[in-house]
Backbone bond lengths (Angstrom), bond angles and torsions (degrees), N, CA, C in turn:
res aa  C-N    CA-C-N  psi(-1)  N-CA   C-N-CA  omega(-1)  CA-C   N-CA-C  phi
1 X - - - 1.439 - - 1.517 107.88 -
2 X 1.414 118.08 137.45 1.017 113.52 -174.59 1.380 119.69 -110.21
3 X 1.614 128.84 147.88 1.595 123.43 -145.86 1.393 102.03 -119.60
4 X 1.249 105.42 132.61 1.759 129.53 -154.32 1.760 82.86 -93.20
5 X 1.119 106.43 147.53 1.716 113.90 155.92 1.514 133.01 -31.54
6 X 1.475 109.38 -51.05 1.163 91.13 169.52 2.040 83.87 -152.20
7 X 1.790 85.73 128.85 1.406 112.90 -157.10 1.767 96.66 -78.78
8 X 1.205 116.49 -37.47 1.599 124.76 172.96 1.404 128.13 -43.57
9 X 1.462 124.26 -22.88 1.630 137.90 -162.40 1.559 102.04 -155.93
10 X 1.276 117.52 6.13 1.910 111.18 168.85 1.012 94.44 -113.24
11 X 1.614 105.80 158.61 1.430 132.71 159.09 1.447 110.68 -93.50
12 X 1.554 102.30 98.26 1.710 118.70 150.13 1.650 138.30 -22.80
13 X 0.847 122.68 54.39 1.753 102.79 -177.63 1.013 133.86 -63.11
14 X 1.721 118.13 124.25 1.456 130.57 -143.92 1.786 94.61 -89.60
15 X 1.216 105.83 130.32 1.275 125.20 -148.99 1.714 98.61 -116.68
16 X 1.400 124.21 15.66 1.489 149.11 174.80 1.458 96.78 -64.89
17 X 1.279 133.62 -36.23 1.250 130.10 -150.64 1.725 123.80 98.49
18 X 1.661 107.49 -5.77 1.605 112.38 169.76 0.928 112.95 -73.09
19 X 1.206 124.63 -22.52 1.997 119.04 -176.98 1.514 113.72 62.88
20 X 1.506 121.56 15.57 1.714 121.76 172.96 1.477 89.68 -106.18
21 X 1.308 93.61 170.80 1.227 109.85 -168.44 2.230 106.79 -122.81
22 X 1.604 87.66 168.14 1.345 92.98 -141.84 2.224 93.70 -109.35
23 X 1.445 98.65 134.92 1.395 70.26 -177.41 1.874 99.92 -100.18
24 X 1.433 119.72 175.52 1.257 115.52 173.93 1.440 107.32 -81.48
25 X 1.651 136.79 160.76 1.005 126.85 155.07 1.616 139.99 -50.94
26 X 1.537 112.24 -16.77 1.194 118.21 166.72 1.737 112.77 -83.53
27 X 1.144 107.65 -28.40 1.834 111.71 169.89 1.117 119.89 -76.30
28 X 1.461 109.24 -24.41 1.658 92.34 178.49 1.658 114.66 -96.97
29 X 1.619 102.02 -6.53 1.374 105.94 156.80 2.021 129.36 -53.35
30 X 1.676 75.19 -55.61 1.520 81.21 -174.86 1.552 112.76 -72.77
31 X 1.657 111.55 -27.04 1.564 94.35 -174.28 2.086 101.10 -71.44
32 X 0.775 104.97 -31.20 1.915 120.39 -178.17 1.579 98.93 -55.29
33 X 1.414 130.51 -42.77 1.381 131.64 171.77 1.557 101.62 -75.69
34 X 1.455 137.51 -55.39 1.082 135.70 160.33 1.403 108.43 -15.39
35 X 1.422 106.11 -106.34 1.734 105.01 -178.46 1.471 130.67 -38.68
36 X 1.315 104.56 -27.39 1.858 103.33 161.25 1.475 117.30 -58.89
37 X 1.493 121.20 -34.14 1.460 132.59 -142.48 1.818 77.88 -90.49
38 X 1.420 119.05 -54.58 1.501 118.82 166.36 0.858 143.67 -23.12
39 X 1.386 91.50 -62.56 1.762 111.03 171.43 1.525 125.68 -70.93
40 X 1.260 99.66 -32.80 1.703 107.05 161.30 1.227 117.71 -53.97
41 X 1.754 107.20 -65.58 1.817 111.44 167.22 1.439 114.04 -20.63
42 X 1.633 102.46 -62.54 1.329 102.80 -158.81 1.655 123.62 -74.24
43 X 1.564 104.46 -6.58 1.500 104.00 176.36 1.320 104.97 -104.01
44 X 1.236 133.88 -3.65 1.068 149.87 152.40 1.995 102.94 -49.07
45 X 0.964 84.83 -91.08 1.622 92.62 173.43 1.557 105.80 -45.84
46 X 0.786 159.54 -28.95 1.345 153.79 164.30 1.386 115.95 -69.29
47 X 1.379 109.23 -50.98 2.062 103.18 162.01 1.186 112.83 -74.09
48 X 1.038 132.05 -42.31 1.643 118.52 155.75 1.518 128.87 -20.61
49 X 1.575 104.85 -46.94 1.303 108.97 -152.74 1.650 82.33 -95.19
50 X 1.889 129.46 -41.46 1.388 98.21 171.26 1.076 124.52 -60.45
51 X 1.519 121.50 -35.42 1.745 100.10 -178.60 1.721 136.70 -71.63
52 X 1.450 97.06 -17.81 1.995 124.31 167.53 1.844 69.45 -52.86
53 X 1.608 116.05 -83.81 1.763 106.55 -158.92 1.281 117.27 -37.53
54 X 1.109 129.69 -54.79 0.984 142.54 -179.04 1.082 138.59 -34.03
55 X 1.854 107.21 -45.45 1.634 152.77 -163.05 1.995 86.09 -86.04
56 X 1.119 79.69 -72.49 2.193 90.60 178.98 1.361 115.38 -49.11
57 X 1.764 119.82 -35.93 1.667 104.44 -171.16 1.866 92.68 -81.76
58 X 1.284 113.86 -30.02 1.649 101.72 -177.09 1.703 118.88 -72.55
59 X 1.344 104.39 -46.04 1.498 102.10 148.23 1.810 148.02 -11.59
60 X 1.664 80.76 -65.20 1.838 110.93 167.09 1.770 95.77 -76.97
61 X 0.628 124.46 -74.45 1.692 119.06 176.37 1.486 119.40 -18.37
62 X 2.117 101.72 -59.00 1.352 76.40 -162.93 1.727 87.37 -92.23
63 X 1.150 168.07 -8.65 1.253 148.21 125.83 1.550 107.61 -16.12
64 X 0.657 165.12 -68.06 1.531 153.38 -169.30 1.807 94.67 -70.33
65 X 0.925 136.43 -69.63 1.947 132.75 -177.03 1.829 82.61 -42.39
66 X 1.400 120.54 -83.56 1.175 94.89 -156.15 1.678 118.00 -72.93
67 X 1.331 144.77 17.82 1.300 129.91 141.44 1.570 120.61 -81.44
68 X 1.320 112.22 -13.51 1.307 116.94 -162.15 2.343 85.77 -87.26
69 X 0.897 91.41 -39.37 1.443 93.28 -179.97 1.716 116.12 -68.80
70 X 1.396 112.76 -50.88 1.586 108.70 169.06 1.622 112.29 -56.36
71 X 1.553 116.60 -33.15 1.498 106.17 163.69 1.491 119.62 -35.43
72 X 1.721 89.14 -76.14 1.392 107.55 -175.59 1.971 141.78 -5.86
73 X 1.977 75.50 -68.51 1.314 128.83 177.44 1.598 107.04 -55.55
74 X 1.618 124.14 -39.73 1.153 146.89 -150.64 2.115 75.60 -99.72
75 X 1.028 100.01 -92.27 1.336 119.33 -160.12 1.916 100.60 -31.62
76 X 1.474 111.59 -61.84 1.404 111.73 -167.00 1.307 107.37 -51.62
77 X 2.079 123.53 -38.03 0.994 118.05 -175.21 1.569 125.31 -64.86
78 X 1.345 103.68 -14.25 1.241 130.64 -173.52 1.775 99.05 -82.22
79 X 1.215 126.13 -63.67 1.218 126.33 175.32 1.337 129.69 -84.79
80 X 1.629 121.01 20.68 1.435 118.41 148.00 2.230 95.31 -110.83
81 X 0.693 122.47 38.41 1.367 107.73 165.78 1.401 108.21 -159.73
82 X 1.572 100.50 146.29 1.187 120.89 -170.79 1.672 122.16 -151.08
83 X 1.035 132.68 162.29 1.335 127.14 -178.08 1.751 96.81 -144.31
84 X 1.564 117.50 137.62 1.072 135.82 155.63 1.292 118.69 -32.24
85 X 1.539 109.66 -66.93 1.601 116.30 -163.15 1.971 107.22 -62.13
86 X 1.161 88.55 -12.29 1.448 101.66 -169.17 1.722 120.38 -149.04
87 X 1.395 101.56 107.20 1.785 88.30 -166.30 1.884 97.72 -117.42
88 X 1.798 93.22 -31.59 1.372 110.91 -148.20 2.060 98.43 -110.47
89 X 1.153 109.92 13.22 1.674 103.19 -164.67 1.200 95.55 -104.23
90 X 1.547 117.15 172.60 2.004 102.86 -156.33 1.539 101.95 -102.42
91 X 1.412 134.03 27.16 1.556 122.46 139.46 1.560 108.00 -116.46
92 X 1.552 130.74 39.61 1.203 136.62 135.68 1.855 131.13 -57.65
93 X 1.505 83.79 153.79 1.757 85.80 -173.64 1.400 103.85 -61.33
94 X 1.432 122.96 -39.93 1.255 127.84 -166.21 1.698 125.26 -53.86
95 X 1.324 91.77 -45.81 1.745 118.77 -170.96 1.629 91.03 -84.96
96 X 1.408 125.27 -56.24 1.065 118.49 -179.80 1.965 126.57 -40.87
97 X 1.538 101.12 -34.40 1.393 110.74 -178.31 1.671 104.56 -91.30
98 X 1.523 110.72 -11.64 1.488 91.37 -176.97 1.696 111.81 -104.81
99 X 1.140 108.11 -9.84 1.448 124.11 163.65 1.932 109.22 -74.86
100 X 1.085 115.89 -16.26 1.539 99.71 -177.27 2.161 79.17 -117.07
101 X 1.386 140.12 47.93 1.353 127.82 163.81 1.795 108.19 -131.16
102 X 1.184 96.28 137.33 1.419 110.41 171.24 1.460 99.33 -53.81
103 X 1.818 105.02 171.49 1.283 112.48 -155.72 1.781 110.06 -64.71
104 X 1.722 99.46 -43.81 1.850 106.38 -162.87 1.952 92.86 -70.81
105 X 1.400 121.62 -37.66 1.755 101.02 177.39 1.622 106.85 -62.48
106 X 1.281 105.13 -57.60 1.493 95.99 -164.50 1.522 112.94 -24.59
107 X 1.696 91.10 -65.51 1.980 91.48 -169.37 1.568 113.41 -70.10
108 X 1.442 122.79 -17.83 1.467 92.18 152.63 1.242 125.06 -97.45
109 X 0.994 135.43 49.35 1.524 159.18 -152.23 1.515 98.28 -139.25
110 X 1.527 114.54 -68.48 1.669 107.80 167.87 1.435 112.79 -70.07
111 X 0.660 133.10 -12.96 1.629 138.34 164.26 1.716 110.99 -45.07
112 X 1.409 85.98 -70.94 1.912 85.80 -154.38 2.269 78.01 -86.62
113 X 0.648 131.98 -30.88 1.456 117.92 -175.32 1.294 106.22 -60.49
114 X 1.183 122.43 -42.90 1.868 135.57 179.68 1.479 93.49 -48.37
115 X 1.311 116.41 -61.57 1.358 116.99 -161.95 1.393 109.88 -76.80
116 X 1.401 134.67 -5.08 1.449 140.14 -159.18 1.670 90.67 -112.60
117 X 0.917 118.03 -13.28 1.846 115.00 -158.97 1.133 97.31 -94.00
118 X 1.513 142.48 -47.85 1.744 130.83 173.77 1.673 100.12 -40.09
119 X 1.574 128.61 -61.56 1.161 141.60 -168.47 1.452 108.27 -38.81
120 X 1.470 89.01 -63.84 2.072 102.43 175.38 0.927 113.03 -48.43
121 X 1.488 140.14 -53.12 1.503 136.35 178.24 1.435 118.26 -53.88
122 X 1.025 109.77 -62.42 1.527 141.43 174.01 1.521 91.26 -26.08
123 X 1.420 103.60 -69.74 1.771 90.87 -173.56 1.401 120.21 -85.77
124 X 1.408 106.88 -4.66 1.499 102.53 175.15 1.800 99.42 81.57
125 X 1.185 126.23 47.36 1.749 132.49 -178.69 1.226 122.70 -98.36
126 X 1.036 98.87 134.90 1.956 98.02 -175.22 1.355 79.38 -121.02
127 X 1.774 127.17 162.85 1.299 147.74 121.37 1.149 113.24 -95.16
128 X 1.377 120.83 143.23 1.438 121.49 151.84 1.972 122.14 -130.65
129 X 1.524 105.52 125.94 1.617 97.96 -132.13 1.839 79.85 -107.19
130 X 1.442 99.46 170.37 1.909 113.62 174.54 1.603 108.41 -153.93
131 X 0.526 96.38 143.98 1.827 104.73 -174.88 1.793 96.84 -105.96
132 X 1.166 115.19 99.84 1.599 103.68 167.39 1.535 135.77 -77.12
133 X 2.196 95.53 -26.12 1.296 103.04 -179.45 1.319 99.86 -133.65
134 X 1.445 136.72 151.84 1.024 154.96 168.55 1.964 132.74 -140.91
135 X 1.066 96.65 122.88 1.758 98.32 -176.73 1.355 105.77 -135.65
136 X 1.425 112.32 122.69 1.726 122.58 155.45 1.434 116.87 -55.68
137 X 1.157 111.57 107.54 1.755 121.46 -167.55 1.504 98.67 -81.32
138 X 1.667 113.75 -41.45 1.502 85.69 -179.12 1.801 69.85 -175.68
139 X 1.554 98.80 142.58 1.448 129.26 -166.28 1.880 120.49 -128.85
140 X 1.286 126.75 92.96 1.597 121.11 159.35 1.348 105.08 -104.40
141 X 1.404 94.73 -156.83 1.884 116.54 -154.28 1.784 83.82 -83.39
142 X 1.077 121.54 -22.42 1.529 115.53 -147.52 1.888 104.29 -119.85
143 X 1.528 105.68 -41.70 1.619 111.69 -167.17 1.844 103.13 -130.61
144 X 0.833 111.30 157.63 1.431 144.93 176.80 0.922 152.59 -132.44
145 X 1.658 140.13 78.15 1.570 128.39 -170.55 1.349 104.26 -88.85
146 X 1.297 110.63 141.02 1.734 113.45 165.21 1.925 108.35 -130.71
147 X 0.708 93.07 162.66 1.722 107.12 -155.14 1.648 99.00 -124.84
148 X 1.136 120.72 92.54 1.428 116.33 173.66 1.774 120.09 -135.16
149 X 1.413 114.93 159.81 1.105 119.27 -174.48 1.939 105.29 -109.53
150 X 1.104 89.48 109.34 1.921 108.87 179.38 1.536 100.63 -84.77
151 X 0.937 111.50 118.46 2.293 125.17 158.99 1.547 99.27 -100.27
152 X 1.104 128.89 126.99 1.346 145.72 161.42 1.911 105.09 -98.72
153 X 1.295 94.55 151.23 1.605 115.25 -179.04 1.487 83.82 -114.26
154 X 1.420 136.14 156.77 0.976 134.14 -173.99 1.766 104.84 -160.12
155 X 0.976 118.25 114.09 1.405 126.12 176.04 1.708 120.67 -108.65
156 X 0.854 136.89 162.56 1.410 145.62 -165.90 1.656 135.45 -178.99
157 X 0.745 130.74 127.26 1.450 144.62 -150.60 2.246 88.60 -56.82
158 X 1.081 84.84 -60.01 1.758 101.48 -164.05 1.452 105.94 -68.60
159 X 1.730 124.45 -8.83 1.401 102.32 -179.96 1.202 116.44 -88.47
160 X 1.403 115.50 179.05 1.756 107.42 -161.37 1.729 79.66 -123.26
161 X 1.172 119.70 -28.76 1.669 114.02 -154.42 2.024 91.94 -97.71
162 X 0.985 122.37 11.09 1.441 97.00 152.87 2.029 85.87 108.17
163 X 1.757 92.91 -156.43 1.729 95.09 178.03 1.819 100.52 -72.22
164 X 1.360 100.71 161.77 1.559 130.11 167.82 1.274 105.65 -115.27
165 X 1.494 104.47 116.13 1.584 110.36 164.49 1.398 110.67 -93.98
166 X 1.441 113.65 144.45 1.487 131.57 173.12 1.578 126.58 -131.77
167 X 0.926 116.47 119.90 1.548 113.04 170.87 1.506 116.31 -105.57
168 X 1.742 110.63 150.36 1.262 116.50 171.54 1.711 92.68 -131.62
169 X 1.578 94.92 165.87 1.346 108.18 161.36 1.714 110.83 -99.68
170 X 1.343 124.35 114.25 1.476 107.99 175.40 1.476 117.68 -96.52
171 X 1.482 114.83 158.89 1.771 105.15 167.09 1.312 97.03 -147.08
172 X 1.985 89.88 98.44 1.595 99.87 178.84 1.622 115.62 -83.19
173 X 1.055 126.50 150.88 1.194 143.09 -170.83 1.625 112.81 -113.94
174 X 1.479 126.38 94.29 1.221 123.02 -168.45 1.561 100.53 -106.08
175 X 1.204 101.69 147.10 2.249 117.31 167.47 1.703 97.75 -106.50
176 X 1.264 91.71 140.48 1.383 89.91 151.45 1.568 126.63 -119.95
177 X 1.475 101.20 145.47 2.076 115.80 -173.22 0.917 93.64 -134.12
178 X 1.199 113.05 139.42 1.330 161.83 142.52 2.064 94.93 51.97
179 X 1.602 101.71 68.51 1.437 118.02 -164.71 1.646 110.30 50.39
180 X 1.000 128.94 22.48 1.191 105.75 158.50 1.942 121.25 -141.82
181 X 1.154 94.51 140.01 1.778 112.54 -178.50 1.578 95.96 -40.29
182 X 1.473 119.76 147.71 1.366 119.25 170.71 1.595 102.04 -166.14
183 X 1.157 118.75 138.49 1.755 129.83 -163.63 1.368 104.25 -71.94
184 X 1.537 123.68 130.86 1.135 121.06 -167.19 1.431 108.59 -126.50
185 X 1.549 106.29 -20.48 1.800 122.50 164.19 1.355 102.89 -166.40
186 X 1.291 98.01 166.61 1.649 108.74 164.22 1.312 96.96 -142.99
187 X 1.616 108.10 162.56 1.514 106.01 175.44 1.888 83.43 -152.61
188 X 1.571 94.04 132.31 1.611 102.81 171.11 1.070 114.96 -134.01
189 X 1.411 112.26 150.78 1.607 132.06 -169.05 1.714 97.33 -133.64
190 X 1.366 98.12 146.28 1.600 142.51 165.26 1.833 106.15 -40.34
């Protein structure tokens, strides 16, 4: 075998008649730390890149909980209040809630409001509504429940004792089109 200058950092050629080649013990150290140092990089960069995913799908989440909630907030206030002199004119509560509802609420939305509006006049009723508590029950790219508690102020021609306060529990149900939140049900309780 024949001896290279400096035997520590050359590659030897094994002179047996195999024709492969030979690494030194200090080279095959460093290339062996090499490919570790790699392979670290590279899983490095790979948990990186799930948690960047990760960081972005919770991101988009809570951007959708919290727009789906300023809807909400917007919309419920919109559909516990109302005024007589005005039910049906286009900065009314009424129009306001049926302009932000998919097609099947809207029309039963003008439905039972159609039929509630002789009543409203009749007594001459205002509501005026506040949401004190609110929680996103459960949030995707597409649907939305929010869970809130509505207090109404309630005025009326026939009461003798002044406003009537009322509370409901609501659980609005929002879709989303074409980027925007829109009421798809509500259901309220006592």
């Amino acid at each position: 075998m024949e001896t290279l200058p400096d035997d520590t950092t050359a590659i030897a050629a094994d002179r047996t008649g195999s024709g492969g080649l030979k690494l030194s013990p200090l080279r095959a150290l460093t290339a062996a730390v090499a490919v570790l140092v790699v392979a670290a990089l590279v899983l490095a960069l790979v948990e990186w890149s799930d948690q960047r995913d990760k960081a972005n799908r919770l991101a988009r989440q809570a951007g959708l909980s919290s727009s789906a909630a300023a809807a909400a907030r917007s919309y419920g206030l919109a559909f516990g209040s109302y005024d007589y002199r005005d039910l049906t004119g286009p900065n009314a509560s009424w129009t306001i809630v049926e302009a932000h509802s998919d097609a099947k609420f809207r029309s039963d939305y003008q439905r039972l409001s159609g039929a509630l509006a002789p009543t409203v006049v009749a007594l001459k009723a205002t509501a005026t509504a506040a949401i004190p508590h609110l929680a996103v029950e459960s949030v995707t790219s597409s649907k939305a429940v929010v869970i809130m508690l509505l207090s109404q102020q309630v005025t009326n021609a026939t009461q003798a004792n002044g406003n009537q306060k009322q509370q409901y529990m609501l659980a609005m149900t929002l879709v989303r089109q074409n980027g925007q939140w829109l009421i798809d049900d509500v259901k309220a309780s006592v």
